[in-house]
C-alpha positions as CSV (number, residue, x, y, z in Angstrom):
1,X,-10.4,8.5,8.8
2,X,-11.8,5.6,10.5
3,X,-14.4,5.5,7.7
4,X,-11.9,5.2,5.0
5,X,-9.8,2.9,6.3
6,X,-13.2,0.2,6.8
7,X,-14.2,1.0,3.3
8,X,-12.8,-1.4,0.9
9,X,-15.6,-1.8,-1.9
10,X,-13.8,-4.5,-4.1
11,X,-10.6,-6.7,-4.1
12,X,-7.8,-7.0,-6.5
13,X,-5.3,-9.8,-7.4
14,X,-2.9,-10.8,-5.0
15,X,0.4,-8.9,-5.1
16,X,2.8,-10.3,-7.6
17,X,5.2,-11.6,-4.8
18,X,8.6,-13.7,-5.4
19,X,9.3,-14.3,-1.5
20,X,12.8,-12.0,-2.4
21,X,11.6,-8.6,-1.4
22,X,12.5,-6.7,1.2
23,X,9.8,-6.9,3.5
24,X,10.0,-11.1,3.1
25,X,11.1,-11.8,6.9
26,X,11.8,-8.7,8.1
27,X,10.7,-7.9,11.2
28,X,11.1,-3.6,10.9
29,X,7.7,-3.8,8.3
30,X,4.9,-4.8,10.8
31,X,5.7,-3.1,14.6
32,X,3.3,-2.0,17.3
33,X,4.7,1.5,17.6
34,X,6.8,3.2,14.0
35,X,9.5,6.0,15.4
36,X,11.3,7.8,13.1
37,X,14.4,5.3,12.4
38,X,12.1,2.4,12.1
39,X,10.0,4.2,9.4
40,X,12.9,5.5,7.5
41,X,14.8,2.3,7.4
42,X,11.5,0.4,6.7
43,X,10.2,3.0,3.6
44,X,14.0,3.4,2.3
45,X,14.4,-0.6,1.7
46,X,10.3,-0.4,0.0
47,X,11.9,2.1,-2.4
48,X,14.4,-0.4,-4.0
49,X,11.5,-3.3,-4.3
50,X,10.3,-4.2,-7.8
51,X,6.4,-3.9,-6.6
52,X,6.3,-1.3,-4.5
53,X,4.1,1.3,-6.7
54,X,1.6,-2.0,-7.0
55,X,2.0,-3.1,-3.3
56,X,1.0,0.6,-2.4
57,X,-2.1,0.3,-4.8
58,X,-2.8,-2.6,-2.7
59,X,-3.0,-1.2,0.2
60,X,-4.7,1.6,-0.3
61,X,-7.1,-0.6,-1.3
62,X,-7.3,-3.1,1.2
63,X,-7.2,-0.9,3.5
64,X,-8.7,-3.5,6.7
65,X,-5.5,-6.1,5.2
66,X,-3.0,-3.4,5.4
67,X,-4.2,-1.9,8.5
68,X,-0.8,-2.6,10.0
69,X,2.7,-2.0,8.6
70,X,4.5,-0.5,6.3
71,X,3.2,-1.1,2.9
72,X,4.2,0.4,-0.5
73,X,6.7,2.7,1.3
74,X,4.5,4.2,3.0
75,X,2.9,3.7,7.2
76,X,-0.7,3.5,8.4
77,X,-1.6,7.0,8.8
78,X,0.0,8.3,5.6
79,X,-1.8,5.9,3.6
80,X,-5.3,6.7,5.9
81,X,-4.6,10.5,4.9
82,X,-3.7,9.3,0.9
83,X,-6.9,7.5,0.5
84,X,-9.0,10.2,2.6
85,X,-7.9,12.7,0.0
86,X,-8.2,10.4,-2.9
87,X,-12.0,9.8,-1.8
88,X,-12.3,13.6,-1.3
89,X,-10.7,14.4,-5.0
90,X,-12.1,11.5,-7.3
91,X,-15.3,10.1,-5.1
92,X,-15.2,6.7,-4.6
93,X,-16.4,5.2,-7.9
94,X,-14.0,7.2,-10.1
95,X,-10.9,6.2,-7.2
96,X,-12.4,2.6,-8.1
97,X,-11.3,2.7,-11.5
98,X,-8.5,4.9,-11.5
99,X,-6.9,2.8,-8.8
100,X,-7.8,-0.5,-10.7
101,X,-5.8,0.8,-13.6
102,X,-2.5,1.5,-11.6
103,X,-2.8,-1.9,-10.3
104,X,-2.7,-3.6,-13.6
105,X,0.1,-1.0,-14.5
106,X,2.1,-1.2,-11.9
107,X,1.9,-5.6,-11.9
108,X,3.2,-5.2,-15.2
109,X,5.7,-2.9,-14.6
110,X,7.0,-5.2,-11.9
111,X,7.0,-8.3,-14.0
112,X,8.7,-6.7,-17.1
């Protein structure tokens, strides 16, 4: 897992942020310890923001600048066991570009 989450072999755009999403100052997306109430109140307000397929992209591949938090709906260790399989499935080159074309798919989804 460890190996997975250091991996990070190129960089996409920032996320298309407005400062109005749900995560913009709230304290429940970035704690030391996620319970059950905390992740379910965290993912459930994710799940209603306009870039949260493209912020989950993100993450999964940025994985050292999403180390923390929730990100794209989804906590640490789900995304570590997301990209673990991902890298199993695809290898890393073909997770590369599939993963670079959600990104642009997902950015425009979110400004449309």
């Amino acid at each position: 897992m460890e190996a997975a989450r250091k991996a990070s072999p190129w960089i996409l755009s920032p996320l298309p942020l407005t400062g109005n999403e749900p995560c913009a100052g709230a304290d429940v997306f970035f704690l030391d310890f996620y319970g059950a109430t905390e992740s379910r109140l965290a993912t459930r307000l994710c799940r209603q923001c306009p870039v949260v397929e493209a912020c989950f992209i993100w993450a999964l591949v940025h994985p050292s600048l999403a180390a923390d938090g929730i990100w794209g709906a989804t906590t640490p260790g789900q995304r570590d066991d997301i990209r673990a399989g991902l890298v199993r499935r695809l290898g890393p080159s073909r997770l590369k570009h599939v993963l670079k074309e959600a990104y642009t798919r997902a950015v425009r989804k979110s400004d449309a």
